[in-house]
C-alpha positions as CSV (number, residue, x, y, z in Angstrom):
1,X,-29.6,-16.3,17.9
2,X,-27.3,-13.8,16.5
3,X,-30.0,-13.0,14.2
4,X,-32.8,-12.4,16.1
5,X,-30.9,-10.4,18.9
6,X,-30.0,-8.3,16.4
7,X,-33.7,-7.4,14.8
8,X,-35.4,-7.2,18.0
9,X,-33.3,-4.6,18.8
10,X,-34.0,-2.6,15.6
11,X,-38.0,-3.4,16.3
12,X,-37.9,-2.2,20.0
13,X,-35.3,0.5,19.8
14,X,-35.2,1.9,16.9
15,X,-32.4,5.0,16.9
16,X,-30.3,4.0,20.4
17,X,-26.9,3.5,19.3
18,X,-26.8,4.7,15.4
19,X,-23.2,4.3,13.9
20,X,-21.3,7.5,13.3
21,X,-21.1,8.3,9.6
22,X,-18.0,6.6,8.5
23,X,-15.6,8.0,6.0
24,X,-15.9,5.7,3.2
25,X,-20.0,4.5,2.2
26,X,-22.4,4.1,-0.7
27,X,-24.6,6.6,-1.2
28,X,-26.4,5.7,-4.2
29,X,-29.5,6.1,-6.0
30,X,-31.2,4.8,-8.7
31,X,-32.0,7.9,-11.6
32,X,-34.6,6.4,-14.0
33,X,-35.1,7.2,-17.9
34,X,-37.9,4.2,-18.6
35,X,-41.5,6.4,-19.6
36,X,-39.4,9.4,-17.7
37,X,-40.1,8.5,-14.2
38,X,-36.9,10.5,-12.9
39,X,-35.9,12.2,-16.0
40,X,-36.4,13.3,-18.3
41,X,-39.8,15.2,-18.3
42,X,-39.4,17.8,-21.5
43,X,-38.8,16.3,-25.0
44,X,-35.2,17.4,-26.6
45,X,-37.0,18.7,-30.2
46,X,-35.7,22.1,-30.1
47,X,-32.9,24.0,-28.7
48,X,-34.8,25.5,-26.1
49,X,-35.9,21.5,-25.5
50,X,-32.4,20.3,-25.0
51,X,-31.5,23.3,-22.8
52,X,-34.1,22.4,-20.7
53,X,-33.5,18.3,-20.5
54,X,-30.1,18.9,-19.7
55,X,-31.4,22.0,-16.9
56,X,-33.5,19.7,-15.7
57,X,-31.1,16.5,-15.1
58,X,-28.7,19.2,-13.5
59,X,-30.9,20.2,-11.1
60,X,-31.4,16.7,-9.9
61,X,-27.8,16.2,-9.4
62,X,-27.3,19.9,-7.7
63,X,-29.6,18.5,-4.9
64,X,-28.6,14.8,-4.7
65,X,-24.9,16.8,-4.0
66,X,-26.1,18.8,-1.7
67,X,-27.4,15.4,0.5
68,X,-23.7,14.2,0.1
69,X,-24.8,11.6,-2.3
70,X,-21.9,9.8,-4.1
71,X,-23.3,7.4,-6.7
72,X,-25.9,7.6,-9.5
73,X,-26.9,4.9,-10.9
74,X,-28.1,6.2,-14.4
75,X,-30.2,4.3,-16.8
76,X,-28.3,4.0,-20.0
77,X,-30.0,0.9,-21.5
78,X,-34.0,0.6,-20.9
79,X,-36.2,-2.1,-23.2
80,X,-33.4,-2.9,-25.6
81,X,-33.0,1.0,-26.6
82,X,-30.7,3.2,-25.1
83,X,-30.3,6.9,-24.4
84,X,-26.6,7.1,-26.3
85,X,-25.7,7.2,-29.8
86,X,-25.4,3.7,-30.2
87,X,-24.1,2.0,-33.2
88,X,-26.3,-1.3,-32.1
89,X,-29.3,-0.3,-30.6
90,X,-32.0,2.9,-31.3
91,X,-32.1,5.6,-29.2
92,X,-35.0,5.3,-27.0
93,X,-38.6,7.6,-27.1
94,X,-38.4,9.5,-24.0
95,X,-35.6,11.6,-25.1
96,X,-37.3,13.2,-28.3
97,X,-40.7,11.3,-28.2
98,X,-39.9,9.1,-31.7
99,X,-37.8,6.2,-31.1
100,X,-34.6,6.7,-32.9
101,X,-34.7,10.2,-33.2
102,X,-31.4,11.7,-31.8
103,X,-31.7,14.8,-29.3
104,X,-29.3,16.1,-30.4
105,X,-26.9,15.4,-28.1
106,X,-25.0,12.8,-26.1
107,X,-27.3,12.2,-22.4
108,X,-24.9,9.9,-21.2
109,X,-21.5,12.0,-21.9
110,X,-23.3,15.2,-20.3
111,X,-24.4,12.8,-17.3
112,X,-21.1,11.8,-17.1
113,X,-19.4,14.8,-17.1
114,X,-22.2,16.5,-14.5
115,X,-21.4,13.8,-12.1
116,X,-17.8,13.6,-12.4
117,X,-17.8,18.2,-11.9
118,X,-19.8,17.0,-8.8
119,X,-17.6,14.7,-7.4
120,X,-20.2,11.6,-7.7
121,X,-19.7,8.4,-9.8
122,X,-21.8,7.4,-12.5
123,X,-22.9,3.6,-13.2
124,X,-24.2,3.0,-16.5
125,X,-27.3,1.4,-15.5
126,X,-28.2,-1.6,-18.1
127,X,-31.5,-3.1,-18.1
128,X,-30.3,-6.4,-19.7
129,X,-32.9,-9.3,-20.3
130,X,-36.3,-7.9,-21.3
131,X,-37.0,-6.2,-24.7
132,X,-39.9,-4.5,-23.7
133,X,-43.6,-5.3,-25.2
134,X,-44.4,-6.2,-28.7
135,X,-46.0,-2.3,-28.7
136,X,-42.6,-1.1,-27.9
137,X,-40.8,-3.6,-30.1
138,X,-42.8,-2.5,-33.5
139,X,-41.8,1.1,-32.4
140,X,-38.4,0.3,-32.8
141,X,-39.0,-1.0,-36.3
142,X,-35.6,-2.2,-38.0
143,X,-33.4,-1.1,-35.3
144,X,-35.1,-3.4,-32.6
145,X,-32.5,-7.1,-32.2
146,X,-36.1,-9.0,-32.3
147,X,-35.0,-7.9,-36.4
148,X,-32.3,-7.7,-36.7
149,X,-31.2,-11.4,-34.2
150,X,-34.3,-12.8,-33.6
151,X,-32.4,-15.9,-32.7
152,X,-31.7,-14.9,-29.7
153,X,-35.2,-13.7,-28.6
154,X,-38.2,-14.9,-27.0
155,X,-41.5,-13.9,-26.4
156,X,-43.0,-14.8,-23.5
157,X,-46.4,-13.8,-21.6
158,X,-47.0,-10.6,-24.4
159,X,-43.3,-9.1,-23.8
160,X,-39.9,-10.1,-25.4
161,X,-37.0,-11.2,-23.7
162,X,-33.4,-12.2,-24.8
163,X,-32.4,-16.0,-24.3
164,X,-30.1,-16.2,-22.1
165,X,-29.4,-19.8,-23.0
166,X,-28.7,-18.6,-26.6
167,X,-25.1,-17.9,-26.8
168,X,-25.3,-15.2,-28.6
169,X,-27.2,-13.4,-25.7
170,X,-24.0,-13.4,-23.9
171,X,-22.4,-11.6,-27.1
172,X,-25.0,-9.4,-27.8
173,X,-25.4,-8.0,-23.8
174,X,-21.3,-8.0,-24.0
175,X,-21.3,-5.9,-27.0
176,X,-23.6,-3.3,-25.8
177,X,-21.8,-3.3,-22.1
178,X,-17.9,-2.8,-24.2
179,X,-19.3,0.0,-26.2
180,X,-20.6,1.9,-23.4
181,X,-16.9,1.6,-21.3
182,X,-15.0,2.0,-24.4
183,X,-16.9,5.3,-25.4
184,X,-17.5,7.0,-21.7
185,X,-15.9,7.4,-19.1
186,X,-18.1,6.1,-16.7
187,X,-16.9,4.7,-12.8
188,X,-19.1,1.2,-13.1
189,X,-21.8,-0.9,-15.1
190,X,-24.7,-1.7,-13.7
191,X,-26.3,-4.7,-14.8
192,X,-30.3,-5.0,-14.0
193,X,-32.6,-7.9,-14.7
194,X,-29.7,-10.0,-15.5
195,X,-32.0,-13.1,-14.9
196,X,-35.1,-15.4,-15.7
197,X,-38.2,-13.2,-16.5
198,X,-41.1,-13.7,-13.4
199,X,-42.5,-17.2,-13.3
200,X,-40.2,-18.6,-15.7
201,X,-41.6,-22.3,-16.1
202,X,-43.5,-21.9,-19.0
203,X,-40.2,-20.0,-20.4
204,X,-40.5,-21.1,-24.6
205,X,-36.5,-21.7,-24.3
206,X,-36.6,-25.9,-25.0
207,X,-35.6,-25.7,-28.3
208,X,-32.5,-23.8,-26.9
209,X,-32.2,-26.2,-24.0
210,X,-32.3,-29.6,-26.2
211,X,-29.4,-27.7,-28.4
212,X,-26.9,-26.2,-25.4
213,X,-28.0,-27.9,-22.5
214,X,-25.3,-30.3,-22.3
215,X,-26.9,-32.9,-20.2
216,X,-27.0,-30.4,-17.5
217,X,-30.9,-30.3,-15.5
218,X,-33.0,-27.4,-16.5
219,X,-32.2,-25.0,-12.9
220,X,-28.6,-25.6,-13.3
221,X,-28.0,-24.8,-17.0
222,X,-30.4,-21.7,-16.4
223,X,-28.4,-20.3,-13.5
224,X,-25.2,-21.2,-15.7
225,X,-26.6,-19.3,-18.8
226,X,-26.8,-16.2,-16.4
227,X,-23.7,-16.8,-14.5
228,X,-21.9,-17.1,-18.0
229,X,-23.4,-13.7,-19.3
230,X,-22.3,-12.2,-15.8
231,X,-18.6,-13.3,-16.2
232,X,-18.3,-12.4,-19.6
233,X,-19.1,-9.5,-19.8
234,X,-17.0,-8.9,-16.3
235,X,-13.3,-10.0,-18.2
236,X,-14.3,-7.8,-21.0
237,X,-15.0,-4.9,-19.1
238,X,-11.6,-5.2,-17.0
239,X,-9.7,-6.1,-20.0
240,X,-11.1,-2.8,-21.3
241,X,-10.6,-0.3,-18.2
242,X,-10.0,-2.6,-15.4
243,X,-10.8,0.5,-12.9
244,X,-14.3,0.4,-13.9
245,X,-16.9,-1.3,-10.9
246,X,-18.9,-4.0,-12.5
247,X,-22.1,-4.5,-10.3
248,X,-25.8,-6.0,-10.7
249,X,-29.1,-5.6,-8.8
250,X,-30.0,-9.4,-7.7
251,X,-33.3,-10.1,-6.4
252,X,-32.9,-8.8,-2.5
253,X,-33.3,-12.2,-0.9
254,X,-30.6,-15.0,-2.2
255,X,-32.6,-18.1,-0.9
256,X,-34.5,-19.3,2.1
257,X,-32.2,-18.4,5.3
258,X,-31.6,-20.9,8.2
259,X,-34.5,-19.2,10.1
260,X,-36.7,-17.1,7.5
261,X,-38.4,-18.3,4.4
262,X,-38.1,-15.7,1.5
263,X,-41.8,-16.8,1.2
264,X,-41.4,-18.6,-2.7
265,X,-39.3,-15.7,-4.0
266,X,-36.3,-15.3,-4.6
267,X,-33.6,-15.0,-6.9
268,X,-31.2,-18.5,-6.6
269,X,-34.4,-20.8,-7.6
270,X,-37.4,-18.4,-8.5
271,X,-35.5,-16.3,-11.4
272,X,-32.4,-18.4,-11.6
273,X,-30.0,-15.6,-10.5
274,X,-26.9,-17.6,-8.5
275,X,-25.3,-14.0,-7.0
276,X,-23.9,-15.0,-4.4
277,X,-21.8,-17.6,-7.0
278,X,-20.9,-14.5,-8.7
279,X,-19.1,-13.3,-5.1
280,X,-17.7,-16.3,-4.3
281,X,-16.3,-16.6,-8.3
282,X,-14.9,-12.4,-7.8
283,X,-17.2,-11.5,-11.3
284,X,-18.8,-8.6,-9.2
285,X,-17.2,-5.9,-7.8
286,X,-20.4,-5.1,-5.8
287,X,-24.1,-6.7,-5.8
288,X,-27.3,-3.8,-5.2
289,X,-29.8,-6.3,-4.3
290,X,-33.0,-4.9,-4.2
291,X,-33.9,-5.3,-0.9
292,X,-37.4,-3.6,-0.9
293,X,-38.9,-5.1,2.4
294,X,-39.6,-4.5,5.7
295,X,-38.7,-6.4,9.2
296,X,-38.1,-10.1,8.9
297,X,-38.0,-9.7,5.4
298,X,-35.3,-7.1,5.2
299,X,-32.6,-7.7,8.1
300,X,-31.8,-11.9,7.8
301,X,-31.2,-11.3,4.3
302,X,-29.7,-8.6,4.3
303,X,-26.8,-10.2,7.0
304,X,-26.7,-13.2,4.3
305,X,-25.5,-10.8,1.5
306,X,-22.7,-9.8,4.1
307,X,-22.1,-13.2,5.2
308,X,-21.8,-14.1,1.8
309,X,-19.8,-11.5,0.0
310,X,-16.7,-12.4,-0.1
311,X,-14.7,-9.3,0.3
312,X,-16.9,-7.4,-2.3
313,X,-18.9,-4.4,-1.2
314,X,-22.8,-5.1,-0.8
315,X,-24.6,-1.6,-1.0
316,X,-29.1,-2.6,-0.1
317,X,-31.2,-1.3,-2.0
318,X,-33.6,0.1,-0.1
319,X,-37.5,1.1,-1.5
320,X,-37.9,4.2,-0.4
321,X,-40.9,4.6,-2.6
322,X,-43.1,2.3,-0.3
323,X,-43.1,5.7,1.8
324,X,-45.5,7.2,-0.6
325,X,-49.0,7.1,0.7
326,X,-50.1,5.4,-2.8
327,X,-48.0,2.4,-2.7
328,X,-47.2,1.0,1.2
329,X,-47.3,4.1,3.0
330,X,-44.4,2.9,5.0
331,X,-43.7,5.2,8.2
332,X,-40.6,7.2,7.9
333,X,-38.7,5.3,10.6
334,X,-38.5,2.1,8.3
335,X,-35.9,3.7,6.2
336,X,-33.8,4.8,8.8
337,X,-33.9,1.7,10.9
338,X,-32.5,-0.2,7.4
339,X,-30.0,2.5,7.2
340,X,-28.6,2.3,10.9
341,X,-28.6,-1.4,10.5
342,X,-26.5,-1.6,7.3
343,X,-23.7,1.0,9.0
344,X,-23.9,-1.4,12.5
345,X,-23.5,-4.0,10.7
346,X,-20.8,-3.2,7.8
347,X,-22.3,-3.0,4.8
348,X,-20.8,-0.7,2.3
349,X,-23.4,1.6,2.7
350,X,-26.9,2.5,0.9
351,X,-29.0,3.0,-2.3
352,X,-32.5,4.1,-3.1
353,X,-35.1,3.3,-5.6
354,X,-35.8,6.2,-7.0
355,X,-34.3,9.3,-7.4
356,X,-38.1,11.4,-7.3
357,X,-38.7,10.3,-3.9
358,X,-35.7,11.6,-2.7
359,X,-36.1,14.7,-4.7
360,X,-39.6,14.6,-3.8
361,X,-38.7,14.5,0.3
362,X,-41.3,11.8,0.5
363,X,-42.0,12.2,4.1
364,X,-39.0,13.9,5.0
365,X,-36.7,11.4,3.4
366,X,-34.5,13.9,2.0
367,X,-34.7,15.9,5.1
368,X,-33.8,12.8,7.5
369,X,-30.7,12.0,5.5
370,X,-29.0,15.9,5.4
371,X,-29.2,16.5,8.8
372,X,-28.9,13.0,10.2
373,X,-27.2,10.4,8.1
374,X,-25.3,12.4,5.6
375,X,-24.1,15.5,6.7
376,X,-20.7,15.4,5.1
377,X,-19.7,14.1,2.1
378,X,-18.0,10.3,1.9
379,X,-15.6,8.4,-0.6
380,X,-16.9,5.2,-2.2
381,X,-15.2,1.9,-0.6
382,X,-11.6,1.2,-2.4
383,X,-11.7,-1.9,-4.6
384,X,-8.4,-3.6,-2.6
385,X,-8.7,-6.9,-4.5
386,X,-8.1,-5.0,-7.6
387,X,-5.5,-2.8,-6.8
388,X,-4.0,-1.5,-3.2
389,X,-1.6,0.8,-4.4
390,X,-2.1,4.5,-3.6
391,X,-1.1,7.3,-5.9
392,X,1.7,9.8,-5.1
393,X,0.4,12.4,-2.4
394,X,0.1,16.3,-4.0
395,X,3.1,18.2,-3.4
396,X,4.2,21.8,-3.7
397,X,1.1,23.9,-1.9
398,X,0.2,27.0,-2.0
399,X,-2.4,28.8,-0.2
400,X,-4.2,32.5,-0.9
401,X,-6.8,34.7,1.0
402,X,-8.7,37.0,-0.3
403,X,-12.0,38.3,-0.7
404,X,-13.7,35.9,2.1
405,X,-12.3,33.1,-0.4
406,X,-9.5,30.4,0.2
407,X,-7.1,29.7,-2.7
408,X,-5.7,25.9,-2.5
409,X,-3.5,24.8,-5.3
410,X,-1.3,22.1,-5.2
411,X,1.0,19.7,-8.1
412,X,-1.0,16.8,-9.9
413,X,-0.5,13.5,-8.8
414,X,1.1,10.7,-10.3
415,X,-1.0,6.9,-10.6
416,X,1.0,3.6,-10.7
417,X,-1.2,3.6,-14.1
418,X,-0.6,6.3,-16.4
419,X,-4.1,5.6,-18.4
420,X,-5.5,7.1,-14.7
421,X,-5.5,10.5,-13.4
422,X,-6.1,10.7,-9.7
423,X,-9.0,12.7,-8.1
424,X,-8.5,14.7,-5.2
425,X,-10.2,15.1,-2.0
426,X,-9.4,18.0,0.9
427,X,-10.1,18.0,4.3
428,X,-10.4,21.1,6.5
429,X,-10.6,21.6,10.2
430,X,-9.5,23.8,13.4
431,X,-6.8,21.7,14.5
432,X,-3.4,21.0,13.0
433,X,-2.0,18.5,11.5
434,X,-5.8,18.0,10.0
435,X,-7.1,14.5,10.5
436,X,-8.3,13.1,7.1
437,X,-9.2,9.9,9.1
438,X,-12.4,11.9,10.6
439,X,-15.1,12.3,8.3
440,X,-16.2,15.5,9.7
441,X,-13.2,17.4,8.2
442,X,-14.3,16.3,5.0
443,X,-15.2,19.1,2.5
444,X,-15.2,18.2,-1.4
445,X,-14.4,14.7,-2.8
446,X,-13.9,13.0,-6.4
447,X,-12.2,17.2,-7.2
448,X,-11.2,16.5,-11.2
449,X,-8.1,19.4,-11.1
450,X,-5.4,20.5,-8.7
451,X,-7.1,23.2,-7.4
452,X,-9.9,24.2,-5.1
453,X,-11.6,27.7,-3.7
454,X,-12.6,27.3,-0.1
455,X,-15.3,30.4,0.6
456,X,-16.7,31.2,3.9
457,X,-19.7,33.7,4.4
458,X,-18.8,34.1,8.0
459,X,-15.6,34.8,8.9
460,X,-15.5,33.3,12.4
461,X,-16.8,29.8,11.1
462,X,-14.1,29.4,8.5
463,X,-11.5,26.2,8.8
464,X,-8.6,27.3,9.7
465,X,-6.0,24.3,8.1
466,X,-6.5,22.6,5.1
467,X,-5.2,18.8,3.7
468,X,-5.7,17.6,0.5
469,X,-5.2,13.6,-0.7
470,X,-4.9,12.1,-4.2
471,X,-7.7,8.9,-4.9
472,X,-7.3,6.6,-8.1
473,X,-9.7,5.2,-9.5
474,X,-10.1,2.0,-7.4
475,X,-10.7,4.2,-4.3
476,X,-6.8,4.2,-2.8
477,X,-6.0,7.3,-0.8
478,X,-2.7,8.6,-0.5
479,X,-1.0,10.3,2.3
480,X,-2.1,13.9,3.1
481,X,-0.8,17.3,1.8
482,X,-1.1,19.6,5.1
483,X,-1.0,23.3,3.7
484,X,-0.6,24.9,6.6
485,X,0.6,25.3,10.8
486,X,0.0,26.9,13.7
487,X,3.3,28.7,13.4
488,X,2.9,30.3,10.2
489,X,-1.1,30.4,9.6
490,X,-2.1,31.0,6.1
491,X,-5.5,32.2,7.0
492,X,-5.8,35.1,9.1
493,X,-7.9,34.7,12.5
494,X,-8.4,37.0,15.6
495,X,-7.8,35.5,19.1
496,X,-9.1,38.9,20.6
497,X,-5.8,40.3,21.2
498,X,-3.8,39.8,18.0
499,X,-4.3,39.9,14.6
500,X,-2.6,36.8,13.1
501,X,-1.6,37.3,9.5
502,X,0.2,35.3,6.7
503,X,3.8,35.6,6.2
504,X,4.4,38.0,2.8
505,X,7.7,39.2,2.3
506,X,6.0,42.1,0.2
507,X,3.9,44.1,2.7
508,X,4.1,47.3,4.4
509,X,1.8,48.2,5.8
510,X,-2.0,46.9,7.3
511,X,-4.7,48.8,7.2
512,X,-7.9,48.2,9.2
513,X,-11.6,49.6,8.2
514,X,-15.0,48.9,9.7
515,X,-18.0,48.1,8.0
516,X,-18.7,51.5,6.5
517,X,-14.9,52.1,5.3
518,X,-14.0,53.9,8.3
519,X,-9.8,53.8,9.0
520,X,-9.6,52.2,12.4
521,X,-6.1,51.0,12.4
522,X,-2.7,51.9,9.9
523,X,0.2,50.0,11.0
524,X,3.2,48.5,9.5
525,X,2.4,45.3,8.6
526,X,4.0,42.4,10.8
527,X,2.3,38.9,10.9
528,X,0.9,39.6,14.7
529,X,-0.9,42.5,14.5
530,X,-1.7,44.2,18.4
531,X,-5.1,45.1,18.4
532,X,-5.6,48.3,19.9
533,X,-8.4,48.3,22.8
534,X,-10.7,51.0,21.0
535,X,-11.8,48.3,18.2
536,X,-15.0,46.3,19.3
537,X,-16.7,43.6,18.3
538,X,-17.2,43.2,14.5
539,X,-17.0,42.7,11.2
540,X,-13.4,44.8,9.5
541,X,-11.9,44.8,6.5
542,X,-7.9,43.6,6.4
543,X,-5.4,45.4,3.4
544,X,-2.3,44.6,3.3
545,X,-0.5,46.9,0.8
546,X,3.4,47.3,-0.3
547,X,4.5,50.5,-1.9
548,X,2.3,50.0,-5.2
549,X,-0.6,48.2,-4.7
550,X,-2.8,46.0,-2.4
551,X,-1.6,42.7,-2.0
552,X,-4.3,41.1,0.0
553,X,-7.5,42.6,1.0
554,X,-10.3,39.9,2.6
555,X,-12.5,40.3,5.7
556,X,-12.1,39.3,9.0
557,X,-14.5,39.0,12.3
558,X,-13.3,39.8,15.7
559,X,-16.0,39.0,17.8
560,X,-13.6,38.4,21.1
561,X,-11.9,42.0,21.4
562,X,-12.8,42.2,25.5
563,X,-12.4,38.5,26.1
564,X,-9.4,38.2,27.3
C-alpha cells in the first residue's frame, strides 16, 4: 500500500510538500562524445580548431556550474575507441574527423581539470560491451580489438560486441578501466552497457558457453560473466586509487516489482545485468539506472533501487530528453515530480540524459532547476563504507577587504592519506557562528587551494561571516574554520548609526567620500566610526590610511542613516 499511497500523491498533487534542498545530493549529467551529440561540435585540425573544442566544452561546464550541478559524467570510451591517448585503443572520429588521428591534445586531462577548477567531479564514462558496427569497426582498421583479439568478439545482428563470457573480456575492459585511473585524475568510472546486447537469445556465444560454462544454466553463467567483469574491474580500481567512485548505468527497472510488471524489460532477466547483486556484493559504489519513464513505470522502481541498495547511493537517471517535442513531448511537470520524489524519498539525488537538453532549457528545464531545485550549490554523498574519517579542519585564517572583494585564506589541510589532498568548501551567512549544516550558506564547493575571493556587487547584500571546511576525497567533512565574530567584524557594515570597521593596528585615520569623490567625513580611525547626521543614504567610499599610504580602501552602502 505503501507504494501506491505514495504515487497517487505525486499524480494528484504534484508540488505540495517538495523537500528542501539538502546539503549533500547528485547532481549529475550525462555529457556525450558518440557522433558529437553534446560535444564536441568543431573538429580539432588546426589550432584555431582546438581552441575552439576546448571553448566550446568550457562553455558547457560554465553553465552546468552556474545550475549548481556537481557531477559530469563524461564519455571517455564510445564504440571501442576513446577520446584519450590510449596505448590500447584509437582515438575516436569526432575529435579530428579520422579515427586515430590525435587532436592534439589530451580531452580527458583538460575535462578533468575544467571540472575539478569548477568544483564538479568527473566520471570517466565507459561504454563497455558494444564495439560499434562493422562501418565503424573497418574505420578503426588495425587499431580496432575485433584485430587485434578477435577472440573475444562477437558479432551479432550487424554490430560487434565483446563476450562477456570470454575471459579475456573481463581483462581487456579491466585494462582500459586501470589505464584511465592510473593516468587521470578523475573522481569515479562509469561503467555503461556493462550487459547482454538487446534481445540476446540468438547471442552467437555457445561455443564460449560449451568452453566456460561450467555446468552452470545459460541465465546464470550470463549474469555471472557480467557480475565477474563488474567486480573486477571494482578491486583493481580500489587497489589503484581506492577514493575513486566506481558506478554503472543498469537498465532502470531491476525486475518485475510485487505490484508492477516492468512489461518484459528489464535488466536482471532481459539483458542479464544482476545490479542489485552488485549492491548487495559492495562492487558499486553507486548504480545510475536509467530510469527514463513516466508514472507507474518510474516511482515502484525507483523505491526498489532504494529498497535494494544497500547502503550505496542510487542517483535515477531521469530522460529529460522525452521533453523535446520530437521524441515524447513529455510536459514539464514530469521531471520535476521524479525529482521531488527522489529528495522525499532519499535517494542520493539526480542525473540527466543529456547534457543539450539542459543546455538547451528544453521547456524550461534549465530554468525550473536554478530557481527551484538547485539554487545553491551541494556536496556529493560521503562514501562512509569506505572511509569515515574526516581530514584536519583549516587553521590559521586570515581575512581582507578591499575593493568590494573578500580575501579568505587559510592553512592546507592534512588527509589520514597523504596520496590525498583535501578540497575545501566555505560557507557564508549573516549570523555568527555560520551554520555549515544549512545549505543555504553554501557558497563554493570541491575549492582545489587554500584560498578564496568573496566579491559582492552590492554592498548591503554581502555575507557578513565566513566558514570554511576541508572534504577528502570520499566526501568527509571536517569541522568548520569560522573567520570571523560579532565582536571584531572583519567586514565592515553600517547599522545606520555606526560605521563598524576591522581591527588594524596600523590606521590613522578614515576618510569618507560620496560617489563623486566628494570628502564627507575625516576622522581618526577607530573601529566604530559615529556617523555624523549630515550623511544620507548611499553608496561611500571607506580609506583607511596610516602615515604613508592607504591601507584599506573598499566601498560601503549605508542605506539606513535616519532609521534609527
Amino acid at each position: 500500500m505503501r507504494h501506491i499511497f505514495i504515487i497517487l500523491i505525486f499524480f494528484l498533487i504534484p508540488f505540495v510538500g517538495l523537500r528542501a534542498q539538502t546539503k549533500r545530493e547528485v547532481r549529475a549529467v550525462w555529457l556525450t562524445t558518440a557522433y558529437g551529440l553534446d560535444w564536441p561540435s568543431t573538429r580539432a585540425v588546426t589550432p584555431l580548431g582546438v581552441k575552439k573544442q576546448k571553448a566550446e566544452l568550457c562553455r558547457i561546464l560554465d553553465e552546468l556550474q552556474k545550475a549548481n550541478f556537481n557531477t559530469i559524467l563524461f564519455q571517455a570510451r564510445i564504440r571501442g575507441d576513446v577520446i584519450y591517448p590510449s596505448a590500447i585503443e584509437s582515438y575516436n572520429e569526432i575529435l579530428t574527423g579520422r579515427s586515430g588521428k590525435s587532436p592534439g591534445y589530451d580531452p580527458l586531462a583538460f575535462a578533468v581539470d575544467e571540472c575539478h577548477k569548477r568544483g564538479m567531479e568527473l566520471h570517466a564514462w565507459i561504454v563497455s560491451i558494444p564495439l560499434g558496427t562493422a562501418k565503424h569497426v573497418r574505420s578503426l582498421g588495425a587499431g580496432s580489438v575485433t584485430r587485434k583479439q578477435p577472440s573475444i568478439c562477437k558479432q551479432y545482428q550487424g554490430e560487434w560486441f565483446l563476450d562477456p563470457g570470454h575471459p579475456g573480456t573481463k581483462e581487456y575492459l579491466n585494462r582500459i578501466v586501470k589505464e584511465v585511473v592510473a593516468n587521470y585524475d578523475v573522481d569515479g568510472v562509469h561503467l555503461d552497457y556493462i550487459r547482454y546486447p538487446d534481445h540476446p537469445a540468438a547471442f552467437p556465444d555457445k561455443d564460449t558457453y560449451r568452453k566456460y560454462g561450467k555446468g552452470l544454466s545459460l541465465a546464470v553463467w550470463r549474469r555471472e560473466n557480467v557480475t565477474g567483469i563488474v567486480r573486477h574491474i571494482y578491486q583493481t580500481v580500489k587497489s589503484v586509487k581506492p577514493w575513486v567512485k566506481v558506478s554503472s548505468s543498469p537498465i532502470g527497472k531491476f525486475r518485475d516489482t510485487s505490484r508492477y510488471s516492468s512489461r518484459g524489460w528489464n535488466g536482471y532477466h532481459a539483458v542479464y545485468q544482476d545490479a542489485q547483486g552488485w549492491l548487495r556484493e559492495g562492487i558499486q559504489d553507486m548504480l545510475f539506472p536509467m530510469m527514463y519513464f513516466s508514472g507507474n513505470q518510474f516511482y515502484p522502481f525507483a523505491l526498489d533501487w532504494q529498497e535494494q541498495c544497500n547502503g550505496r547511493q542510487i542517483v535515477p537517471g531521469l530522460g529529460v530528453y522525452f521533453l523535446h517535442p520530437s521524441e515524447k513531448n513529455w510536459p514539464l511537470d514530469e521531471i520535476e515530480r521524479q525529482i521531488s520524489f527522489t529528495r522525499r524519498e532519499g535517494l542520493a539525488g539526480q542525473a540527466y540524459y543529456r547534457a543539450k537538453f539542459i543546455m538547451d532549457n528544453t521547456k524550461g528545464i534549465l530554468d525550473e532547476l536554478v530557481c527551484k531545485y538547485y539554487p545553491y550549490p551541494a556536496l556529493t554523498p560521503a562514501m562512509t563504507w569506505l572511509d569515515s574519517i574526516a581530514p584536519g579542519a583549516p587553521s590559521q585564517p586570515t581575512l581582507r577587504e578591499q575593493y568590494g572583494e573578500v580575501s579568505l585564506n587559510w592553512s592546507v589541510s592534512i588527509d589520514n592519506d597523504a596520496r590525498r589532498t583535501p578540497a575545501y568548501t566555505v560557507y557564508a551567512s549573516d549570523t555568527y557562528p555560520v551554520d555549515v549544516n544549512c545549505a543555504a550558506n553554501l557558497i563554493v564547493t570541491g575549492l582545489r587551494e587554500n584560498h578564496y575571493t568573496y566579491s559582492y556587487v552590492y554592498p548591503d547584500k554581502r555575507k557578513r561571516f565566513f566558514a570554511v571546511t576541508a572534504i577528502d576525497r570520499y566526501g568527509n567533512e571536517s569541522e568548520p574554520l569560522q573567520f570571523n565574530s560579532p565582536g571584531k567584524p572583519a567586514v565592515s557594515h553600517c547599522d545606520g548609526k555606526v560605521l563598524y570597521l576591522p581591527p588594524l593596528p596600523d590606521a590613522r585615520f578614515v576618510t569618507v567620500t560620496d560617489i563623486s569623490g566628494r570628502c564627507v567625513l575625516h576622522v581618526p580611525y577607530s573601529q566604530n566610526v559615529l556617523l555624523e547626521e549630515k550623511l544620507s543614504q548611499g553608496t561611500y567610499r571607506i580609506l583607511i590610511t596610516n602615515d604613508r599610504e592607504i591601507i584599506r580602501d573598499y566601498i560601503v552602502l549605508l542605506q539606513s542613516i535616519y532609521a534609527r
